[in-house]
N, C-alpha and C positions, 0 to 999 in steps of 0.2 A: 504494500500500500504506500503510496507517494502522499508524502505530509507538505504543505504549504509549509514554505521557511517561516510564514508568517506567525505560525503556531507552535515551533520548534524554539523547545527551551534550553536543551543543552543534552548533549552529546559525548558518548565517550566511545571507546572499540567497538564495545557489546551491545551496546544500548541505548534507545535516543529515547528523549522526555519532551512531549508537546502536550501544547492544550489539549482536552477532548475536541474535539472539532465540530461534534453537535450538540455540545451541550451551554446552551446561554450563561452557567455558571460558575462567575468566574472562580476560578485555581481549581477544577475541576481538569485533574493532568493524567496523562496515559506514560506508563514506563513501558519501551517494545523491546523484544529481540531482533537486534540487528540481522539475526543470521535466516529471520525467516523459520528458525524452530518454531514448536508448536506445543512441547513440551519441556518442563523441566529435564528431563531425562536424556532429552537431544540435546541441549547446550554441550558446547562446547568447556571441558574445564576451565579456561581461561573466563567466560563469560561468569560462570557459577560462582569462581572465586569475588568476582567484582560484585556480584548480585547481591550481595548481604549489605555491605560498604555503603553501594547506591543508595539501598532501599533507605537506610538509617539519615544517609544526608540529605536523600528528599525528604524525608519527614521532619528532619531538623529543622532546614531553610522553610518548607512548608508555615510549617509552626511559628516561625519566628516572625516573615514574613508578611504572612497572611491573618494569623491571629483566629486561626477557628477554633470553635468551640470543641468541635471534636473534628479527630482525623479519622477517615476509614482506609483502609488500605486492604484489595481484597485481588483475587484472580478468579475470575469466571472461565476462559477460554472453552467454550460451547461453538463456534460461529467456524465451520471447516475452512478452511483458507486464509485466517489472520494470524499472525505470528502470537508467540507467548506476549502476554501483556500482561501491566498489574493496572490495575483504578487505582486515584488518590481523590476522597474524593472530601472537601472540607465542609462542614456542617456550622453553621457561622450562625451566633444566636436569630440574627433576624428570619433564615431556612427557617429554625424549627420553631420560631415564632409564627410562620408562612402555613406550615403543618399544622399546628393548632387548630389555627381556624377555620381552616379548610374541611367543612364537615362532611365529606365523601370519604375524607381517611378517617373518621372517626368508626363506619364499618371494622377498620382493621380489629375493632375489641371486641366481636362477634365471633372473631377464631379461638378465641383465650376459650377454655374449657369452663364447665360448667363450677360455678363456685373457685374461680378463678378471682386472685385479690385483683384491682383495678391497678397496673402500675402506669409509668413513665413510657414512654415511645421505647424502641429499641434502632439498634444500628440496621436490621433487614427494612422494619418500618420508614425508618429516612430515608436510606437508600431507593427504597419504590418510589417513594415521593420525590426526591430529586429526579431519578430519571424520567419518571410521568411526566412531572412538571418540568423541567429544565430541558430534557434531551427532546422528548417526543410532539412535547404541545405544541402546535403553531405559534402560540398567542403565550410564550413563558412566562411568570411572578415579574415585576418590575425586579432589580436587584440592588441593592443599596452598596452605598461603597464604590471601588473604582471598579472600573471599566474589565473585560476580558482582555483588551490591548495593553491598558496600564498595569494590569497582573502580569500578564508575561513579560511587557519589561522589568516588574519592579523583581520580577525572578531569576531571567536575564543577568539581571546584576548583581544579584547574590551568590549565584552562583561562578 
């Protein structure tokens, strides 16, 4: 898959880090395998070695950075023909303030089992709501804060 430089955060042998590409919210970044693997298992040692390093200093700069409330960091790779990837995906109070009140996710507490206590959202529950909302909707949440361009530069240069 060919990334627009314009969403291209930093680079190394193994591995290149860009914004998601569809998804309106910003610091919302994709980690790939350069090599076109598709699995852990296929990497290259040299890449494997780097993968741990990476993962740590994008959540560092992430964090520092961007200031989310929480960080998710996950690998789905379901999708035949994209390379190994991880999500980062940041959960910034205003997101799960956007969750609240959005009463279509309040169904999500109809799965909780019967005499289940009422808790807190969980990281699978945000996770759906960002991608709904963020990646899929035509019409995404307004988003507070800078911009997806001003994120990538202000990442740009931390890195």
């Amino acid at each position: 898959m060919e990334l627009p430089p314009s969403h291209v955060i930093h680079q190394t042998e193994h591995w290149i880090l860009n914004h998601h590409l569809a998804s309106a919210l910003p610091g919302y970044l994709m980690l790939g395998a350069r090599s076109g693997a598709g699995s852990l298992a296929d990497l290259p040692g040299a890449a494997l070695a780097e993968l741990g390093g990476l993962l740590a200093t994008i959540q560092r700069v992430m964090e520092t950075t961007l200031e989310p409330k929480w960080l998710y960091i996950s690998r789905y790779g379901h999708m035949p023909g994209l390379p190994l990837h991880f999500h980062f995906i940041p959960v910034y109070p205003w997101v799960e303030a956007l969750f609240w009140e959005d009463a279509r996710y309040r169904r999500l507490q109809d799965f909780a089992g019967p005499g289940s206590p009422e808790t807190a959202t969980d990281g699978a529950e945000l996770t759906l709501y960002i991608w709904r909302e963020f990646a899929e909707n035509p019409t995404p949440p307004a988003i507070e804060g800078p911009s997806i361009g001003q994120v990538i530069e202000r990442l740009r240069l931390a890195f």
